[in-house]
TORPA-4810 file (N, C-alpha, C, O; in nm, 3 decimals):
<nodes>
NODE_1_0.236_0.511_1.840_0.350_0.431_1.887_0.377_0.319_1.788_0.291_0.262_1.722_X
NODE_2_0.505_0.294_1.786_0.528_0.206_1.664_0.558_0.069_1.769_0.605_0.065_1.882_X
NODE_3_0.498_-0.060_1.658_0.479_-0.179_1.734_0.614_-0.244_1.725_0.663_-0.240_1.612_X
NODE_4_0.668_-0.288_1.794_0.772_-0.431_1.753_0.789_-0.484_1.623_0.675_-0.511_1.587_X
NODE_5_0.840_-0.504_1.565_0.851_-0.623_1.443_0.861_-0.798_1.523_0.925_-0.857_1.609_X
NODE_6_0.758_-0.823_1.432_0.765_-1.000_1.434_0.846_-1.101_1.382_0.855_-1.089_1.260_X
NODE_7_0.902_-1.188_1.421_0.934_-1.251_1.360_0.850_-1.288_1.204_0.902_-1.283_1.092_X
NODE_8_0.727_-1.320_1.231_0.583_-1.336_1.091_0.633_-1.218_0.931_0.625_-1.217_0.808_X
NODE_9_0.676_-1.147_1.029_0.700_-0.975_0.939_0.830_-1.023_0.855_0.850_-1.022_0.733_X
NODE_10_0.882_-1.050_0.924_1.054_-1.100_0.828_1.030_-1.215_0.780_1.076_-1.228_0.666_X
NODE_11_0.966_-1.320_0.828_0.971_-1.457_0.728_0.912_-1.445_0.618_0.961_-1.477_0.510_X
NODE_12_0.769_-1.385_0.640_0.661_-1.336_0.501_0.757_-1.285_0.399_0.765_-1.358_0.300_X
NODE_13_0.845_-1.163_0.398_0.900_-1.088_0.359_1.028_-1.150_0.315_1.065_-1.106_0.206_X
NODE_14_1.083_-1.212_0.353_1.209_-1.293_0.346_1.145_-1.410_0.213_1.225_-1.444_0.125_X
NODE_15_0.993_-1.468_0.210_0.959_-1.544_0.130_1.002_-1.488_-0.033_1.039_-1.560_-0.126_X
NODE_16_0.981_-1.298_-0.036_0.950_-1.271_-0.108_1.109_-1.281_-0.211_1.112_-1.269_-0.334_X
NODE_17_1.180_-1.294_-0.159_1.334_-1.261_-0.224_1.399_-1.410_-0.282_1.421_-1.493_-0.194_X
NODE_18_1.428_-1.446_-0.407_1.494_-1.546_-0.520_1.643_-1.554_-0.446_1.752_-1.496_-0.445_X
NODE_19_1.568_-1.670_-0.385_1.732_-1.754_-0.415_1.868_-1.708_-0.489_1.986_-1.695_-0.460_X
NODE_20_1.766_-1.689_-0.625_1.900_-1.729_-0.722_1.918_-1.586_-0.730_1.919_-1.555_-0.849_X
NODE_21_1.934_-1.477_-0.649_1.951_-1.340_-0.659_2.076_-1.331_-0.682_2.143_-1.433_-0.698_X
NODE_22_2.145_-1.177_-0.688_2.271_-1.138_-0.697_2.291_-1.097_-0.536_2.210_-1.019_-0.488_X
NODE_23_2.428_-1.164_-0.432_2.464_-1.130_-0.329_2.457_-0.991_-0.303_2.476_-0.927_-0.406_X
NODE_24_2.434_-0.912_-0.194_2.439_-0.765_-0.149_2.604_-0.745_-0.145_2.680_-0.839_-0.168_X
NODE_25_2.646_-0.618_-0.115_2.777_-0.584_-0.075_2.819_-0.644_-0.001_2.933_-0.688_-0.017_X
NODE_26_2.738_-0.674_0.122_2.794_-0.771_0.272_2.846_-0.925_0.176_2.907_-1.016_0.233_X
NODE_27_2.819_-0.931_0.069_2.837_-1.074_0.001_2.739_-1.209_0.013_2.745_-1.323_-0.033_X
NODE_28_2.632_-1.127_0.111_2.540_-1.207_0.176_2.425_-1.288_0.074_2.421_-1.215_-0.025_X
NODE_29_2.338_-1.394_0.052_2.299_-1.421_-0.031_2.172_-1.434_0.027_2.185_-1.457_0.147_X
NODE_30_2.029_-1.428_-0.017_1.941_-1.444_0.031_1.933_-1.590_0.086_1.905_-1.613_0.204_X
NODE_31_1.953_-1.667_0.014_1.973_-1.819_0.038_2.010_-1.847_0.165_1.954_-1.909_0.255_X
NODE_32_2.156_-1.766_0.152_2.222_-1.791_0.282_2.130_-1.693_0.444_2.121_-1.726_0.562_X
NODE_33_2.095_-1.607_0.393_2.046_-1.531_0.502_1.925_-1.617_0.510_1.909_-1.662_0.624_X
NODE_34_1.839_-1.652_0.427_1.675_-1.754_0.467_1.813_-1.872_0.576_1.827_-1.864_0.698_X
NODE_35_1.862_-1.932_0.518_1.909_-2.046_0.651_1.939_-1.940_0.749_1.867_-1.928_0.847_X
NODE_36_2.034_-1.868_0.731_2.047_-1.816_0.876_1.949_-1.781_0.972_1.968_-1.772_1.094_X
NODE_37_1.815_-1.757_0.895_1.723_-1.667_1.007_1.610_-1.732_1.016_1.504_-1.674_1.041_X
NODE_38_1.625_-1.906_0.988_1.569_-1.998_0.991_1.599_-2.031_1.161_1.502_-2.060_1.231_X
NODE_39_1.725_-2.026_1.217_1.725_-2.043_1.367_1.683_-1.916_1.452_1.738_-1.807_1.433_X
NODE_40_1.577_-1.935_1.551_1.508_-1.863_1.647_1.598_-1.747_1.692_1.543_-1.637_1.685_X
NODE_41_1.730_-1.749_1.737_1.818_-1.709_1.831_1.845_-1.550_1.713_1.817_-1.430_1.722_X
NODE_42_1.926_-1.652_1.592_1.971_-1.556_1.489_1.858_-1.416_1.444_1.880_-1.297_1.466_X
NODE_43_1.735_-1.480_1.376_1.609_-1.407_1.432_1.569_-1.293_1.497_1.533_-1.184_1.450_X
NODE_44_1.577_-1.325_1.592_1.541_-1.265_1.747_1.656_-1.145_1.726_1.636_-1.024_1.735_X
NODE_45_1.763_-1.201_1.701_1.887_-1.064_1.718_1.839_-0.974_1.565_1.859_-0.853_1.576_X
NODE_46_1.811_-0.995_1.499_1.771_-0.934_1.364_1.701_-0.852_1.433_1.757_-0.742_1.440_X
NODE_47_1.560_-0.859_1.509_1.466_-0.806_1.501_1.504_-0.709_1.636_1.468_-0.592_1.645_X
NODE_48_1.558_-0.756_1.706_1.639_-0.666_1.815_1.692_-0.550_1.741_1.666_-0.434_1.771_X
NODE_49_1.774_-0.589_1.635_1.868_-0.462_1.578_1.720_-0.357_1.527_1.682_-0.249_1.571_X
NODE_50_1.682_-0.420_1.451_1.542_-0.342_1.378_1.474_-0.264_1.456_1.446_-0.146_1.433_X
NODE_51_1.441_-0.334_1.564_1.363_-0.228_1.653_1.487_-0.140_1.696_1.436_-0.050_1.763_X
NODE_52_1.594_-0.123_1.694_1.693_-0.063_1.778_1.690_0.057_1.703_1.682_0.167_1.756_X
NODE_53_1.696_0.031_1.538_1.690_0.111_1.466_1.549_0.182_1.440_1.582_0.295_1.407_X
NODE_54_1.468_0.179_1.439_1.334_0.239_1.464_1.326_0.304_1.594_1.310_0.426_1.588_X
NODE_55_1.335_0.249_1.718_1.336_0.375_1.845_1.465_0.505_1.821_1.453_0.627_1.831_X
NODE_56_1.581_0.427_1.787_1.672_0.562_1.795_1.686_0.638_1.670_1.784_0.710_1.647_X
NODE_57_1.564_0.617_1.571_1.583_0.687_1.414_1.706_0.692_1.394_1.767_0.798_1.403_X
NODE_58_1.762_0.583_1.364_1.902_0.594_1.342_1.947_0.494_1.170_1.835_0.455_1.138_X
NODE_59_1.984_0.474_1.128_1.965_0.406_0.998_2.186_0.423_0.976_2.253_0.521_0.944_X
NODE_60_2.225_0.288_1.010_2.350_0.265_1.023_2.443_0.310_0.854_2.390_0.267_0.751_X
NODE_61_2.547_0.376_0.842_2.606_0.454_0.734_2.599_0.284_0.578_2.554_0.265_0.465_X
NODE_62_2.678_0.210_0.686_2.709_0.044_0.607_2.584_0.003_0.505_2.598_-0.049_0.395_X
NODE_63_2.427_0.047_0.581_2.362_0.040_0.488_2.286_0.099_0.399_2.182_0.052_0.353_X
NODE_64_2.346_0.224_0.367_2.339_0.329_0.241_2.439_0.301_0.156_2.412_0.321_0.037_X
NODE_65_2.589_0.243_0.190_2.626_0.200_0.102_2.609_0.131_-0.017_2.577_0.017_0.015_X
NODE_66_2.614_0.143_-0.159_2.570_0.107_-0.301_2.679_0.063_-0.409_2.787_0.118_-0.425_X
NODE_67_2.639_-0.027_-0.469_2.728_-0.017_-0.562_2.603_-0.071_-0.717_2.494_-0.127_-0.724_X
NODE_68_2.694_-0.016_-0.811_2.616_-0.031_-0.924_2.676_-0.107_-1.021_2.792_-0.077_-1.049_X
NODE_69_2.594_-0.248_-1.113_2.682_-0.277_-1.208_2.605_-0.279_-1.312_2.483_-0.288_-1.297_X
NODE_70_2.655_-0.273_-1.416_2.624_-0.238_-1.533_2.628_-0.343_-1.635_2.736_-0.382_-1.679_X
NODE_71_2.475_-0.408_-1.689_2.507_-0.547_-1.734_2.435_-0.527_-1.867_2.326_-0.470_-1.864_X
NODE_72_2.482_-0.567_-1.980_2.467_-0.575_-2.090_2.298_-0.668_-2.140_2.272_-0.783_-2.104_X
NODE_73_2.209_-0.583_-2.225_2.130_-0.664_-2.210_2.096_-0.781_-2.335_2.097_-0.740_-2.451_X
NODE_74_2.071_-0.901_-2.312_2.063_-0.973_-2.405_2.036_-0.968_-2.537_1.934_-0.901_-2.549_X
NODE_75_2.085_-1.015_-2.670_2.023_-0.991_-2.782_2.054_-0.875_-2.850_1.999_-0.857_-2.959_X
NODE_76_2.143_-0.778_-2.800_2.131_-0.628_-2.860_2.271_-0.568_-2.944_2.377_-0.545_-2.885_X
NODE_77_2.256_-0.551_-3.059_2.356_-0.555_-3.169_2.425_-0.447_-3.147_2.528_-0.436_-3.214_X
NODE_78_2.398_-0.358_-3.068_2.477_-0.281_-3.060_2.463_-0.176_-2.931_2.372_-0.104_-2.890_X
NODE_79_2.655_-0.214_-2.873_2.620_-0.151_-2.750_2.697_-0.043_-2.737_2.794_-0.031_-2.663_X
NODE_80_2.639_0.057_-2.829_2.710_0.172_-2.810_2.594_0.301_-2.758_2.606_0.423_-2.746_X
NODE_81_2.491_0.212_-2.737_2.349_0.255_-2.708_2.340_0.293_-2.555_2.337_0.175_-2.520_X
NODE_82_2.333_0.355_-2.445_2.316_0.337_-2.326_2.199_0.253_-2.310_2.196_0.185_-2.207_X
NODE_83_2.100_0.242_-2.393_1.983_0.121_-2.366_2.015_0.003_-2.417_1.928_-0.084_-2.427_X
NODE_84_2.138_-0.020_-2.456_2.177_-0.177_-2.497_2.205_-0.217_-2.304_2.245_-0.332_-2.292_X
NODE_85_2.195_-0.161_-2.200_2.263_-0.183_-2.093_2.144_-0.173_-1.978_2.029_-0.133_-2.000_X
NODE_86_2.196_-0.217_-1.852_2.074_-0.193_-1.743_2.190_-0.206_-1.626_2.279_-0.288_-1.601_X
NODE_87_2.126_-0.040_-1.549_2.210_-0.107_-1.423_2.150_-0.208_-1.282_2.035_-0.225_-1.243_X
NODE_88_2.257_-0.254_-1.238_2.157_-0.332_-1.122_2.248_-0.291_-1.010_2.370_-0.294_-1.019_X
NODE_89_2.162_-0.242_-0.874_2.198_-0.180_-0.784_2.257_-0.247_-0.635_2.176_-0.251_-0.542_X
NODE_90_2.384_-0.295_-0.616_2.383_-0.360_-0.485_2.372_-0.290_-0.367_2.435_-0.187_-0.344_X
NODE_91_2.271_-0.358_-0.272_2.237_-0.323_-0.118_2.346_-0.408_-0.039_2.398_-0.509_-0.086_X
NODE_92_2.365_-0.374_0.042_2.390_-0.473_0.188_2.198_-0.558_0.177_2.084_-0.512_0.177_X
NODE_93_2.257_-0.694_0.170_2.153_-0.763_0.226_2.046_-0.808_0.341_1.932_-0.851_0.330_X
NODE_94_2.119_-0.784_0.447_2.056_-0.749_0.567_1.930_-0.632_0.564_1.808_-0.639_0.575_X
NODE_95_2.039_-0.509_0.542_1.975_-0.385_0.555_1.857_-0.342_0.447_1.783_-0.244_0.450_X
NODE_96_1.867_-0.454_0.346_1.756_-0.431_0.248_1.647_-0.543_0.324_1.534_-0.520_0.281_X
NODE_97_1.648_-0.594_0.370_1.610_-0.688_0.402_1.503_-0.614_0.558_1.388_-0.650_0.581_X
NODE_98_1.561_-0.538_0.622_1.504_-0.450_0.746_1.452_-0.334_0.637_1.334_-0.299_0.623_X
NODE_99_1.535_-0.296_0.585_1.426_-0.178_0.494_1.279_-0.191_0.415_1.189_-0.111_0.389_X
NODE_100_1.307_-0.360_0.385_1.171_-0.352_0.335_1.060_-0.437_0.408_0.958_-0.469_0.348_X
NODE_101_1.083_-0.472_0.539_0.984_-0.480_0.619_0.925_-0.365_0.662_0.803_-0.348_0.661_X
NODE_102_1.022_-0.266_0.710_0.970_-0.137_0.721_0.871_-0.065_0.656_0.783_0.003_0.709_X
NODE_103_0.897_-0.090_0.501_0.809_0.014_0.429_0.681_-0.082_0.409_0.575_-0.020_0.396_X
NODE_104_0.672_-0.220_0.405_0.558_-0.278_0.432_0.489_-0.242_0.533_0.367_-0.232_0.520_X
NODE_105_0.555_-0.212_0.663_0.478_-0.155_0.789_0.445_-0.036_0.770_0.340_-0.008_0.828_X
NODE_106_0.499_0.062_0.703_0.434_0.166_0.701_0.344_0.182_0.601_0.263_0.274_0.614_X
NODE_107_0.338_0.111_0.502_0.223_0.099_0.352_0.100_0.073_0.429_-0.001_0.143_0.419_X
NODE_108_0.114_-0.038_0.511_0.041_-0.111_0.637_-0.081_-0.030_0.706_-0.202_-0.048_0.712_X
NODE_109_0.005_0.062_0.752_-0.033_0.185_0.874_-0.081_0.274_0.784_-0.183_0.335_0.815_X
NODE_110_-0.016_0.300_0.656_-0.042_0.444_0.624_-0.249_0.408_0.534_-0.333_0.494_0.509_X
NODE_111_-0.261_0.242_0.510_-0.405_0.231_0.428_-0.452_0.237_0.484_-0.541_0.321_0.467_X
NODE_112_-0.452_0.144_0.642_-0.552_0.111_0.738_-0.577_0.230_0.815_-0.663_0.238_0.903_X
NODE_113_-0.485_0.338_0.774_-0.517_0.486_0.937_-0.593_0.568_0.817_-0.684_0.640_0.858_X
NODE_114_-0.569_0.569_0.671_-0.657_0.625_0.550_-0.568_0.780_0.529_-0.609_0.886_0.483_X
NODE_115_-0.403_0.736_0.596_-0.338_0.861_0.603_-0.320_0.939_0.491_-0.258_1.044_0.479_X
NODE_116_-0.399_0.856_0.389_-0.373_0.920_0.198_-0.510_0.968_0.175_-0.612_0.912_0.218_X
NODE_117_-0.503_1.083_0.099_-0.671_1.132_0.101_-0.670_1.075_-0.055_-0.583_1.096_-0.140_X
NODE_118_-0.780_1.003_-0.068_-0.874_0.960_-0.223_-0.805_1.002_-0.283_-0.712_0.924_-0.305_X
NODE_119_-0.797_1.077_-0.320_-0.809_1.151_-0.458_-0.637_1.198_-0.529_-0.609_1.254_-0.635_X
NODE_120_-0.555_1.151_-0.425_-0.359_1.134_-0.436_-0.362_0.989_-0.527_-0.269_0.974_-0.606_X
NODE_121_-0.471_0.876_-0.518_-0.432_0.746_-0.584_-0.522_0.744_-0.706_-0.629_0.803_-0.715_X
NODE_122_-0.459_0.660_-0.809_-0.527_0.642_-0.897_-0.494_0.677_-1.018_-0.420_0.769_-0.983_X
NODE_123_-0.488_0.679_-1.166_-0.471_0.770_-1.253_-0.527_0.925_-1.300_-0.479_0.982_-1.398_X
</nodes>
């Protein structure tokens, strides 16, 4: 049975994301989402949706949506190179944001249950 998400689970996780990031598609900024989910109420409805999405295996279309931009990389004389370039991938911020508590919970579950046999890790 899968447990609830914590509030603990999203703040930890929420620590992990720069300020000074590039906004998701929603336009959302981490910045702005850490204040938002700094109040209890706001929170609470996050983690409502999350679990909503975990009982009904359901994973909403809005956040598969992607977009890609293509940014030139510093220093490089010539960009006629596809490696003069790097793409960087926009999420909806939210939904990256529930996605990767998730896969922490399951990284979580999958060491502590030993669901990986030895000999899959390692070089």
């Amino acid at each position: 049975m899968w447990a609830l998400f914590s509030k603990e689970e999203f703040k930890i996780t929420l620590e992990v994301y720069s300020n000074l990031s590039t906004p998701g598609l929603d336009k959302l900024s981490w910045r702005h989402l850490k204040s938002i989910l700094n109040d209890k109420d706001y929170i609470s409805s996050v983690i409502k949706i999350a679990n909503a999405y975990i009982n009904l295996g359901y994973w909403p279309n809005h956040f598969k949506l992607l977009s890609t931009v293509i940014i030139s990389k510093p220093n490089k004389l010539s960009c006629n190179l596809p490696k003069s370039f790097y793409p960087i991938v926009l999420l909806n911020t939210l939904g990256k944001l529930i996605k990767k508590v998730t896969g922490e919970r399951l990284q979580f579950l999958i060491v502590n249950n030993d669901f990986i046999h030895p000999s899959q890790l390692g070089a």
